[in-house]
N, C-alpha and C positions, 0 to 999 in steps of 0.2 A: 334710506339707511345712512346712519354716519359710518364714513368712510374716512378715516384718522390715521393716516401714516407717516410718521416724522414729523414735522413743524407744523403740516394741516393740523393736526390735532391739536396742539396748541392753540392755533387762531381761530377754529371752531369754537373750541370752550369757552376761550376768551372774548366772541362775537356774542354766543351764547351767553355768559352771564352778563356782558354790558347791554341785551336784550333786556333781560332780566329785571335788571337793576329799572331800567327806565319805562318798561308796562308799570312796576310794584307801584314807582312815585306818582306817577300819573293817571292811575285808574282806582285814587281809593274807593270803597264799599260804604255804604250805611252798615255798620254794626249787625244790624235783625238781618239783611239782607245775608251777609257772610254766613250769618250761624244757621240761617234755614238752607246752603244752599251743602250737599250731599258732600264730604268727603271726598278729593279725590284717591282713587283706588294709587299704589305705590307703585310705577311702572318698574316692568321687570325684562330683563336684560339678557340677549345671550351678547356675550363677548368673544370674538376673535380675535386673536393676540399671538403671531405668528409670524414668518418673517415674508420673502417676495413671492410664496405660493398663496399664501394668503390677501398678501397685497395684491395680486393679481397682474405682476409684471407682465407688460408685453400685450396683454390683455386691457377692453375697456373695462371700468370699474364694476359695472350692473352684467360684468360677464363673470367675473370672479364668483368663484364657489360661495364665498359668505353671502354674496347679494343673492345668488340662488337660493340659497336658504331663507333666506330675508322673504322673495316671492310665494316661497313655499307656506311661511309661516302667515303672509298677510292672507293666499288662498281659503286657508283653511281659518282666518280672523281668529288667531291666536294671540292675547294679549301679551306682548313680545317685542321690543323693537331690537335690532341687529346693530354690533358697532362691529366696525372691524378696523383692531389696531394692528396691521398687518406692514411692517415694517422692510423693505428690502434690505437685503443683506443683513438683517439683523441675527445674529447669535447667541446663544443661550444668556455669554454673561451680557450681550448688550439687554437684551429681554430682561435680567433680574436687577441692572441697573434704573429701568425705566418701571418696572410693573407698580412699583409703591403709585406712583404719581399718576400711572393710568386708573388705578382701581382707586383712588380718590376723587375723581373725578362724574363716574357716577356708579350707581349699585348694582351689580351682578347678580342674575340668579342661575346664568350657564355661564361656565367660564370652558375656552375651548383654545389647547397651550399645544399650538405646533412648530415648534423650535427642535432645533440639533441640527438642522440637513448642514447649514452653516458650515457647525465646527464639523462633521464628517468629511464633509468634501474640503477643509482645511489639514484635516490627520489632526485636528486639537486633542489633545488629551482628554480620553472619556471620562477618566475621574473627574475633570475639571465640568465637563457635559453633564453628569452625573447630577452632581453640588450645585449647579446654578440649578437646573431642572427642581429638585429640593426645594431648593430657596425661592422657588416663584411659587411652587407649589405651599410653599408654609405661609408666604404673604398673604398669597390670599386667603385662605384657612382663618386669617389672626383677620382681615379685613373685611371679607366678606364670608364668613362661618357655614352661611346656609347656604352657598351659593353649590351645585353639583359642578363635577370639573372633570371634564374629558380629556383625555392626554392621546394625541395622534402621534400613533407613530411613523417613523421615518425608513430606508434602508436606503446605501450608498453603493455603488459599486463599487470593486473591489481593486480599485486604483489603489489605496493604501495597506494593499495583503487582502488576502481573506480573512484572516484570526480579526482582525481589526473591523472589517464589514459586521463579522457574523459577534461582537461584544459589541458595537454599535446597537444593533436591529434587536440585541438582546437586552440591551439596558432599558428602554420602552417596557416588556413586559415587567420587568422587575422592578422598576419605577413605579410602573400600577399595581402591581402587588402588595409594594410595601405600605400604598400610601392608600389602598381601597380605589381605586380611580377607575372610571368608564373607559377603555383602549379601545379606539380604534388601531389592529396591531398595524395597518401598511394604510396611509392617506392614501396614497397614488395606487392603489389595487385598481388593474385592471388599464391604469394608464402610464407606470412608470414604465421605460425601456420601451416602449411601442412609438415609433417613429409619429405616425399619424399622429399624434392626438398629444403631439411636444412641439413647442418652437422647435425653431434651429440649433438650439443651445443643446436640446435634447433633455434640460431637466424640467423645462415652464410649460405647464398643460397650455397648451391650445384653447379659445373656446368651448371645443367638442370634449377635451380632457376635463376642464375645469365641470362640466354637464355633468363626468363619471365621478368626479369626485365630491360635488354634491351630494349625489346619489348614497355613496358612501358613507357621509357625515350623517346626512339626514335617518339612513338606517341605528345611527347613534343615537342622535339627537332628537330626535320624534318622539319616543316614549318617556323622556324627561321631561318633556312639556305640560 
């Protein structure tokens, strides 16, 4: 799986196409040989693009819920490769400032947008939550058209009021309502607030958490394959 978070991502891409560049100069073809040889088929994408639950803080990276996925997808030889651009600490608007240059980079046909926990556990202003969410949501729309796009939802506790928890955990379904989107409505169902199955911090699944929220995702994600 690529695993692309922060600057890795850059030096992947950029190893990768100086890869590239130097098989294309070095291995030309006879002409008749190219044209008899099939087509390769367009590989196709699920994309994670999220912030340190994604990333899989705290956790090794083939323990992370995307790589879960990624195993799930190779058992069953689904033609499918996994990225996951899972950013720590990143924020909705750091996500809408980065998403152009990620989804440039290769072609999407799941895109999978877990952002907001960020700005909740900051008290950022949900309008502001709201409008970047949009704005990642439109990019890709305008960049990759046909790509299906899950939207996971989040809920925070209730450090910042309750009124504010409960417009938080509500902007997720309204989000996918307006915009047609596949919700997953709670990522961490089954593992938020259960001590077991979170670091010490109490919001980073564990191994054994990151196992449930696979489980989760792939209830999502399975039938769009």
């Amino acid at each position: 799986m690529k695993y692309l978070p922060g600057s890795a991502l850059l030096l992947a891409l950029l190893a990768a196409g100086c890869h590239s560049d130097t098989t294309a100069s070095s291995s030309a073809a006879p002409a008749a040989a190219v044209a008899q040889k099939p087509a390769a088929k367009a590989q196709q994408t699920i994309l994670f693009f999220g912030d340190s639950i994604t990333a899989g803080l705290g956790v090794d990276p083939e323990e992370a819920y995307p790589a879960l996925i990624e195993n799930k997808v190779d058992s069953l030889h689904l033609p499918y490769a996994v990225v996951n651009a899972g950013l720590s600490g990143e924020t909705t608007a750091g996500g809408r400032s980065r998403i152009n240059w990620v989804l440039s980079r290769q072609p999407v046909s799941v895109f999978v947008l877990e952002l907001g926990g960020n700005d909740g556990l900051r008290g950022l202003p949900l309008s502001d939550t709201r409008r970047n969410l949009q704005a990642i949501i439109d990019t890709v729309r305008q960049q990759a058209p046909h790509a299906k796009i899950v939207l996971a939802g989040m809920q925070i506790p209730p450090n910042m009021g309750p009124a504010y928890a409960a417009d938080f955990k509500k902007l997720y379904a309204e989000t996918a309502t307006k915009n047609h989107l596949i919700l997953i409505p709670f990522l961490l169902e089954g593992v938020g607030g259960i001590a077991r199955l979170n670091q010490r911090d109490g919001i980073h699944p564990t191994p054994e958490g990151h196992r449930l929220v696979a489980r989760t995702v792939w209830r999502t994600v399975q039938p769009l394959l």
